[in-house]
C-alpha positions as CSV (number, residue, x, y, z in Angstrom):
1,X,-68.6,-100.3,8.0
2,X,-69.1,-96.4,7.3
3,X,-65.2,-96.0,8.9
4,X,-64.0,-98.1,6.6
5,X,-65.4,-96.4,3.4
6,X,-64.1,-92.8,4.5
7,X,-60.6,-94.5,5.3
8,X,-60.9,-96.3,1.6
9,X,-62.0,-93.0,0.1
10,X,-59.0,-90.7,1.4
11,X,-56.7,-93.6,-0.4
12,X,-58.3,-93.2,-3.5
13,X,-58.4,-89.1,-3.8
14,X,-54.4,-89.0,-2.5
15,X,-53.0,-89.3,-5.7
16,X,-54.9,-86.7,-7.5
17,X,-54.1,-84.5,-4.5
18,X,-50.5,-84.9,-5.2
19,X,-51.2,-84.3,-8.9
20,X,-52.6,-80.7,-8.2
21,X,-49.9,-79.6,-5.9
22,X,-47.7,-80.7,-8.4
23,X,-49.1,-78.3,-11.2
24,X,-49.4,-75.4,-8.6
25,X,-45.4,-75.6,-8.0
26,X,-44.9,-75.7,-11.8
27,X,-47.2,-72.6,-12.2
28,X,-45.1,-70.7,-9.4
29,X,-41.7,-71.4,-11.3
30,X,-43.1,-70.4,-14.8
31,X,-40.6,-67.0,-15.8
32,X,-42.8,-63.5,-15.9
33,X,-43.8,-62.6,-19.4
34,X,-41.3,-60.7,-21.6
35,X,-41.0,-56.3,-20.4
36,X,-42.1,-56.9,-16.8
37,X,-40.4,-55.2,-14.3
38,X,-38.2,-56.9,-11.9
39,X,-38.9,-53.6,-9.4
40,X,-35.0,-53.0,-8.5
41,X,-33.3,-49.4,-8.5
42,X,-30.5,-48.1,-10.4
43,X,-27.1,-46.6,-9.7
44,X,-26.7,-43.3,-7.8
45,X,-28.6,-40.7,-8.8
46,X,-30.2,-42.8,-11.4
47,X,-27.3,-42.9,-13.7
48,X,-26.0,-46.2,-13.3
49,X,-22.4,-45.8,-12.6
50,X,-21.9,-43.2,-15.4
51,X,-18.6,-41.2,-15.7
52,X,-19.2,-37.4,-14.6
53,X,-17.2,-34.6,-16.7
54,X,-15.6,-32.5,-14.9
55,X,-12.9,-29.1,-15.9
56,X,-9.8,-30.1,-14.0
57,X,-6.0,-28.6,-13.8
58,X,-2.8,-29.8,-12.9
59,X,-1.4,-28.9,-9.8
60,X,2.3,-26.8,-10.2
61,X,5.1,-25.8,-8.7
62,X,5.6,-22.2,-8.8
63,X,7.6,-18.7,-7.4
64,X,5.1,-17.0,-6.0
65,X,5.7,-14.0,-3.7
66,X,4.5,-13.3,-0.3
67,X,3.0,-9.8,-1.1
68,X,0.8,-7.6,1.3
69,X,-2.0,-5.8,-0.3
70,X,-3.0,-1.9,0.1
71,X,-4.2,1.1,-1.2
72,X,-2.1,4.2,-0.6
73,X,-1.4,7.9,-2.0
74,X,1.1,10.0,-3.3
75,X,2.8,12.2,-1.3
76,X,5.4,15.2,-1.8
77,X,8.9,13.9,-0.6
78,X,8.6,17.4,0.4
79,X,6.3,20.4,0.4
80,X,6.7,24.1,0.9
81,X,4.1,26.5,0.9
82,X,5.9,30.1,0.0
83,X,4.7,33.2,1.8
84,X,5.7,36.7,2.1
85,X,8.2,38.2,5.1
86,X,7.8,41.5,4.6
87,X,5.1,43.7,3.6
88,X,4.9,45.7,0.1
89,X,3.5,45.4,-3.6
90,X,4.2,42.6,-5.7
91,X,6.0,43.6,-8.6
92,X,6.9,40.7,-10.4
93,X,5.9,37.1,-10.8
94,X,9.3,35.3,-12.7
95,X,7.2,31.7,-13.6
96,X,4.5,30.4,-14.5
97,X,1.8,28.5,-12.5
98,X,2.6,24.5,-12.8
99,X,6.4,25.2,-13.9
100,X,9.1,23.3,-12.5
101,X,11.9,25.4,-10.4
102,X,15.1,24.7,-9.3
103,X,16.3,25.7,-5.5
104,X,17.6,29.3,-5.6
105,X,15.5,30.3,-8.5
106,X,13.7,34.2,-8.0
107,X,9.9,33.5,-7.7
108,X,8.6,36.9,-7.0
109,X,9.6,40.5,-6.1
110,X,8.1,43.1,-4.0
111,X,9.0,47.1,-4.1
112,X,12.2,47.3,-2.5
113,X,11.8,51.5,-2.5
114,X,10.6,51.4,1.1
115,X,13.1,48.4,2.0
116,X,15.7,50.7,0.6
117,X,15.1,53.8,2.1
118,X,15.3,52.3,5.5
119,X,18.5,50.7,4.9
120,X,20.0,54.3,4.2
121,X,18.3,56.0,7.0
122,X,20.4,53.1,8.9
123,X,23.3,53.8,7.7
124,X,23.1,57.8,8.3
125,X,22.3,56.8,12.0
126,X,25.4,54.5,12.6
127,X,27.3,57.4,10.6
128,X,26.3,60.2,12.9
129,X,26.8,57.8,16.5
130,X,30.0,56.8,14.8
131,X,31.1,60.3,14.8
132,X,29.6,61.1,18.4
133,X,31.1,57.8,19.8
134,X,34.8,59.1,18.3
135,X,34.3,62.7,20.2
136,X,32.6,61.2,23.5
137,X,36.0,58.4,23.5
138,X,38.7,61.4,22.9
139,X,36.5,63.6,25.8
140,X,36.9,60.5,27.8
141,X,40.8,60.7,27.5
142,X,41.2,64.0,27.8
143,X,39.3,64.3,31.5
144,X,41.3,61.4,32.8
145,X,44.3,63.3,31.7
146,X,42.8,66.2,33.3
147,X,42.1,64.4,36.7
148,X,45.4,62.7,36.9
149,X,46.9,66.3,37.0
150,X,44.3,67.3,39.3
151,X,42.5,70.4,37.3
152,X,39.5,67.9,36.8
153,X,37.3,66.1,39.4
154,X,36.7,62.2,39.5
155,X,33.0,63.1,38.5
156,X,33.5,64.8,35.5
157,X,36.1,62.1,34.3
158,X,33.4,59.6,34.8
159,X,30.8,61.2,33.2
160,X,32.9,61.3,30.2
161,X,33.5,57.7,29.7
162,X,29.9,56.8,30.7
163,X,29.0,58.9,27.7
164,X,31.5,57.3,25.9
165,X,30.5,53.9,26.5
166,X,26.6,54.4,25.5
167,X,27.9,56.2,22.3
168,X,29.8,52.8,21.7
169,X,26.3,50.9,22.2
170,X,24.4,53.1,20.3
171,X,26.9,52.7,17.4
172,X,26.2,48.8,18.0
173,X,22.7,48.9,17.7
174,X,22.7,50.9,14.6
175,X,24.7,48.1,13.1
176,X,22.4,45.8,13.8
177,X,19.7,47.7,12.6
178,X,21.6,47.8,9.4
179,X,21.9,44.2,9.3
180,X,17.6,44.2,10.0
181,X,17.2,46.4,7.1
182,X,19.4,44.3,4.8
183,X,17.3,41.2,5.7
184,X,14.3,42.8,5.1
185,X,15.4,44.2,1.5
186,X,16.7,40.7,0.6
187,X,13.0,39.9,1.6
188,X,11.8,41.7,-0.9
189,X,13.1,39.0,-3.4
190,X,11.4,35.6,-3.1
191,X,13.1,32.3,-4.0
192,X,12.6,28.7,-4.4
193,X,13.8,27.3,-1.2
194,X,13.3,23.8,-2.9
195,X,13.2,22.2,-6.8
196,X,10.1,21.2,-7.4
197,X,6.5,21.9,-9.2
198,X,4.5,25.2,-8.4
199,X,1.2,24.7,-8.1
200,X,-1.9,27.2,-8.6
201,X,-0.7,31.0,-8.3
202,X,-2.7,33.4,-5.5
203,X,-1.7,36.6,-6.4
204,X,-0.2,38.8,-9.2
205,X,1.4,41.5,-9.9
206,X,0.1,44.5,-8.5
207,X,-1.6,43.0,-5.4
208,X,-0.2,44.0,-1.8
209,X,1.0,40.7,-0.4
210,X,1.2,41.0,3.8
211,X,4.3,39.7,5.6
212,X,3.1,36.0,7.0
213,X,-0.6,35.7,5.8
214,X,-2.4,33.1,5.6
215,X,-2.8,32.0,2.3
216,X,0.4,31.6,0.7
217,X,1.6,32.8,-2.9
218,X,2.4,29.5,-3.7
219,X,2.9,25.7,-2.9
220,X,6.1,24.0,-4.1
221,X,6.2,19.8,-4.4
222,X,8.8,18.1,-4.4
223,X,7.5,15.0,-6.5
224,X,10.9,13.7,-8.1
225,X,11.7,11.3,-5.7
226,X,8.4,10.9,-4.0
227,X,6.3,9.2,-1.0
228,X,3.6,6.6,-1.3
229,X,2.1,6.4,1.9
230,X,-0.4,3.3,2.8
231,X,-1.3,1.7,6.0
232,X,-1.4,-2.1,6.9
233,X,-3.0,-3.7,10.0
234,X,-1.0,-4.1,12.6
235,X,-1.0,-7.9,12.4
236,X,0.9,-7.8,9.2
237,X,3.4,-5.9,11.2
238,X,5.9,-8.5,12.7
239,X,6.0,-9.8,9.8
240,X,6.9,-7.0,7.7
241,X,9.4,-6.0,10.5
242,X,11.1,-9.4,10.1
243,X,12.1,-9.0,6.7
244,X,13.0,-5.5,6.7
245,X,15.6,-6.6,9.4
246,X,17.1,-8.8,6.8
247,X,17.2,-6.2,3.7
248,X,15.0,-3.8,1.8
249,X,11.3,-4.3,1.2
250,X,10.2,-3.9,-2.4
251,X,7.0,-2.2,-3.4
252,X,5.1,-1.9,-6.1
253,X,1.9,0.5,-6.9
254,X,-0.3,1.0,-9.8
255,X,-3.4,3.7,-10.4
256,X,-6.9,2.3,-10.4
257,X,-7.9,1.2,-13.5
258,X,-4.4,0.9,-14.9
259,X,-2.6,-2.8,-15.0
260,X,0.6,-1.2,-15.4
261,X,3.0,-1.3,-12.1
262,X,5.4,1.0,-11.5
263,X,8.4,-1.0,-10.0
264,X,11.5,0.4,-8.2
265,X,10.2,1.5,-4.7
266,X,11.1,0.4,-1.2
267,X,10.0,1.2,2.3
268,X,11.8,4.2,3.9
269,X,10.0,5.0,7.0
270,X,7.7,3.0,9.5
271,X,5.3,5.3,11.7
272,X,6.4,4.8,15.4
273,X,3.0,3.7,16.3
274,X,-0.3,2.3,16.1
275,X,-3.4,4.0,15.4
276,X,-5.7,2.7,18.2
277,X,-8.6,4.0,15.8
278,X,-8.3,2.3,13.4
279,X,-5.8,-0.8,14.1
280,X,-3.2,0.3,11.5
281,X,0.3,1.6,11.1
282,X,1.2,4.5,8.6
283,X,4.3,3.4,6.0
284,X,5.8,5.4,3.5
285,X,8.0,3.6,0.6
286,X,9.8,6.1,-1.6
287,X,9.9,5.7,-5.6
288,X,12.5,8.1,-7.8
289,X,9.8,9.1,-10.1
290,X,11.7,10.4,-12.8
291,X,9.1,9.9,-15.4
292,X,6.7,11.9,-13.3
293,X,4.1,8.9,-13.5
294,X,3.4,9.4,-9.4
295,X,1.6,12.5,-8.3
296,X,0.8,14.1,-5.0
297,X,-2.7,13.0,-4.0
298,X,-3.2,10.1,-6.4
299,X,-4.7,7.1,-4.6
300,X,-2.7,3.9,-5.6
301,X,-2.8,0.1,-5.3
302,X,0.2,-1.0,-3.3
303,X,2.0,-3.8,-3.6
304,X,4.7,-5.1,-0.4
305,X,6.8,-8.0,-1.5
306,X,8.3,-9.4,1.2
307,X,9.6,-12.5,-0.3
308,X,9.8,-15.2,-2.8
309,X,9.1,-18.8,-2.3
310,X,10.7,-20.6,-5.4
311,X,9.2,-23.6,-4.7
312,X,5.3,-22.8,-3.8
313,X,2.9,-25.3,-4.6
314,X,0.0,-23.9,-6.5
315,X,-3.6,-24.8,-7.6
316,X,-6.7,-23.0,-8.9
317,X,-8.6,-21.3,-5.7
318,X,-11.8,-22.8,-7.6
319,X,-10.4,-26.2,-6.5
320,X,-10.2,-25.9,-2.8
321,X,-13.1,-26.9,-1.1
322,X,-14.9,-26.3,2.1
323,X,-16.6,-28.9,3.9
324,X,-17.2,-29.9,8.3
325,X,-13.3,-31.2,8.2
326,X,-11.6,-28.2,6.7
327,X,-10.3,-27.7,3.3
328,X,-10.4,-30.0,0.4
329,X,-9.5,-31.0,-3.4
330,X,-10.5,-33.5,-5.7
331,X,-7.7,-35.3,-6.6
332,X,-8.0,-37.5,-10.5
333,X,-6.3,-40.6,-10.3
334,X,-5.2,-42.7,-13.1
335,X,-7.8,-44.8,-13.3
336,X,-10.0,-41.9,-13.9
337,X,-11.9,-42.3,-10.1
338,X,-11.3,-39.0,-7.8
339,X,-9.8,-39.1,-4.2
340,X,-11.4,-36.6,-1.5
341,X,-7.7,-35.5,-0.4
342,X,-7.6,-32.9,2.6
343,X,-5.2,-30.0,1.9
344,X,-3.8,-26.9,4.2
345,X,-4.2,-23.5,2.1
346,X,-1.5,-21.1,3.1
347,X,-3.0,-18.6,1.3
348,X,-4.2,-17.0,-2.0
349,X,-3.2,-15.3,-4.9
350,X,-5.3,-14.1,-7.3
351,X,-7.3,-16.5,-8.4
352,X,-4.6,-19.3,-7.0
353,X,-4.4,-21.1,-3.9
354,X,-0.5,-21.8,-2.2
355,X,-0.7,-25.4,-0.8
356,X,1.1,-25.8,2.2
357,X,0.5,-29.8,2.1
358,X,-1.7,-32.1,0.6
359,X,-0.9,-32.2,-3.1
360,X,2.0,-32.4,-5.3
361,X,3.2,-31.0,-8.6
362,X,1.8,-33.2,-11.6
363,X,-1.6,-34.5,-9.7
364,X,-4.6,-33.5,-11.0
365,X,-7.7,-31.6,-9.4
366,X,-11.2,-31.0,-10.3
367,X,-11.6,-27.2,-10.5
368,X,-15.8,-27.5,-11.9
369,X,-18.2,-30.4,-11.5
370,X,-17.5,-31.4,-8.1
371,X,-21.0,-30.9,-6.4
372,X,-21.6,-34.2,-8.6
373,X,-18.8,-36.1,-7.1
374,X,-17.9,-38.4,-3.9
375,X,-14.7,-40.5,-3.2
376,X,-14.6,-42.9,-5.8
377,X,-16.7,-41.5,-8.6
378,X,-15.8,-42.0,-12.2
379,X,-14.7,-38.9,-14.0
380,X,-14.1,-37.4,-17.6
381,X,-12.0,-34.2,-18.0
382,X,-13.1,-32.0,-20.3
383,X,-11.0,-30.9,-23.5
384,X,-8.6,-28.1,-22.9
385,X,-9.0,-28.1,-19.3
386,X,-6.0,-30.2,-17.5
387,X,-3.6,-27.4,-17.5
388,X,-1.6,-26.1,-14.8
389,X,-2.4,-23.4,-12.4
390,X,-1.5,-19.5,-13.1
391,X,1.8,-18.6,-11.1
392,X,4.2,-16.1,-11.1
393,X,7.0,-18.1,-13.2
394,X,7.0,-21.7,-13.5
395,X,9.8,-23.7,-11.1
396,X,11.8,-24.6,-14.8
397,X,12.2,-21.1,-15.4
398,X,14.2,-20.0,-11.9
């Protein structure tokens, strides 16, 4: 009997059961309230998807030169430092220090009394062996007459023309002692061996100047044409070689501090070696000068132009990026999203980068903003900043 109340019990309590499970499930479905959070995350970085502004520039086609960069000095296309070759006081000074002279023009003159004096004494000498040479010849006859008609000995004939002949000799040396003197007495009058610019003056008039000492009166440079001499390592060196085969290589310098180039100069001479010191080779390019801009000792920047590549394809060094693959640019397509494209740099110039491949003229590239950016971001160019990179001349205008 008590088995079947418990059984008749469960039967009765089933359907409120039911009932409460029913309400639970309802309870479970009911929506939160209104401002609760649903606990999900945003876009990256917490912007949601949001366009990032960016500067950006267009990438152009360009002549740009292959240029080697240096720093160099004038030098004297030629130098002459003017001493004294004889000895004696200096008499005259016919310029002024830092005055240009021409070649042949009379610098300075020394007392030409002594000079002089010897000259004559030279002269009396070759007189008086002249004289003695003229007697000892006609002796010379005369005993060879004698001996052919047997009232003089061999001897005495001989000594005659042995007489003679050192007569003749000494006559020959006084000539030439003549010619000394002369020498030294055109000495005594200093010119310009070269045209050129005089520098600072060591002595004046009234000093005794000493044939061949060590200081000289006076340095002449030649600075109208004029050397700039520069080195370059000697990897740059096969290449320069290369083109100078095929014609002249231009160069251009300008003084520190000053943005104005001087133009016109091309490489004359290449040293015929290597400094092992230092890695280099010494070149010298030669520039008329005729407005005396270039002086000896002025340190310059040089610039080599070996060639120009009409067609060069340029962008903003700020641009190229480094990363574990190489190089890189941002590229802006049209729909405003940025490709990571890889590029090969061929090298820089100025504040450009040459492209070898990668990009073309007209695309676009994100020169600021791109440590905000991966492949595929959204992208807003700022105002006045899609322009094309510097260049020498744009490709429309060669």
């Amino acid at each position: 009997m008590r088995s079947r109340r418990a059984i008749l019990l469960l039967i009765g309590l089933a359907p409120a059961l039911a009932g409460a499970c029913s309400a639970g499930g309802a309870a479970e479905k009911t929506p939160p309230p209104a401002g609760a959070s649903s606990g999900g995350g945003g876009g990256r970085g917490g912007g949601g998807g949001g366009a990032v502004p960016v500067a950006a520039a267009q990438v152009s086609e360009k002549a740009v030169p292959l240029e080697i960069q240096a720093i160099g000095s004038g030098e004297a296309y030629s130098n002459v430092a003017i001493r004294a070759q004889v000895t004696g006081e200096l008499t005259s000074v016919n310029f002024k220090e830092g005055d240009d002279v021409t070649a042949g023009q009379v610098l300075f003159t020394l007392d030409k009394r002594p000079l002089e004096a010897a000259l004559q004494q030279a002269q009396a000498n070759l007189a008086r062996d002249q004289a003695q040479a003229t007697n000892a010849a006609a002796q010379a006859t005369r005993y060879q007459d004698l001996v052919a008609k047997g009232i003089a000995t061999r001897e005495q004939s001989d000594t005659q023309s042995t007489t003679s002949a050192a007569l003749n000799a000494t006559v020959a040396a006084d000539k030439a002692a003549i010619e000394n003197a002369q020498v030294q007495l055109q000495y005594a009058t200093i010119t310009a061996p070269i045209s050129g610019r005089t520098g600072a003056l060591q002595v004046h008039p009234g000093n005794l100047v000493r044939a061949n000492d060590t200081a000289p009166l006076v340095i002449i440079n030649q600075i109208s044409p004029m050397y700039v001499t520069f080195t370059i390592p000697e990897s740059q060196l096969p290449e320069l070689n290369r083109y100078r085969a095929v014609g002249p290589v231009g160069v251009r310098v300008s003084p520190p501090g000053d943005s104005t180039e001087i133009v016109g100069g091309h490489i004359t001479f290449v040293d015929n070696a290597v400094d092992q010191t230092t890695g280099t080779i010494k070149i010298k390019a030669s520039f008329e000068n005729a407005d005396r801009r270039l002086w000896p000792g002025q340190f310059l920047n040089v610039t080599v132009t070996l060639k120009v590549d009409q067609h060069s394809i340029v962008v903003p060094g700020a641009a190229v990026q480094s990363g574990p693959q190489g190089t890189y640019v941002f590229v802006v397509k049209a729909d405003k999203t940025v490709e990571m494209r890889p590029v090969d740099v061929d090298r820089s110039l100025g504040s450009d980068a040459v492209i070898k491949k990668g990009v073309t003229p007209g695309e676009t590239v994100v020169t600021d903003g791109v440590l905000r950016l991966v492949p595929g971001s959204h992208v807003t160019i700022k105002q006045g900043t899609d322009a094309p990179a510097r260049g020498t001349n744009d490709a429309s205008t060669n």
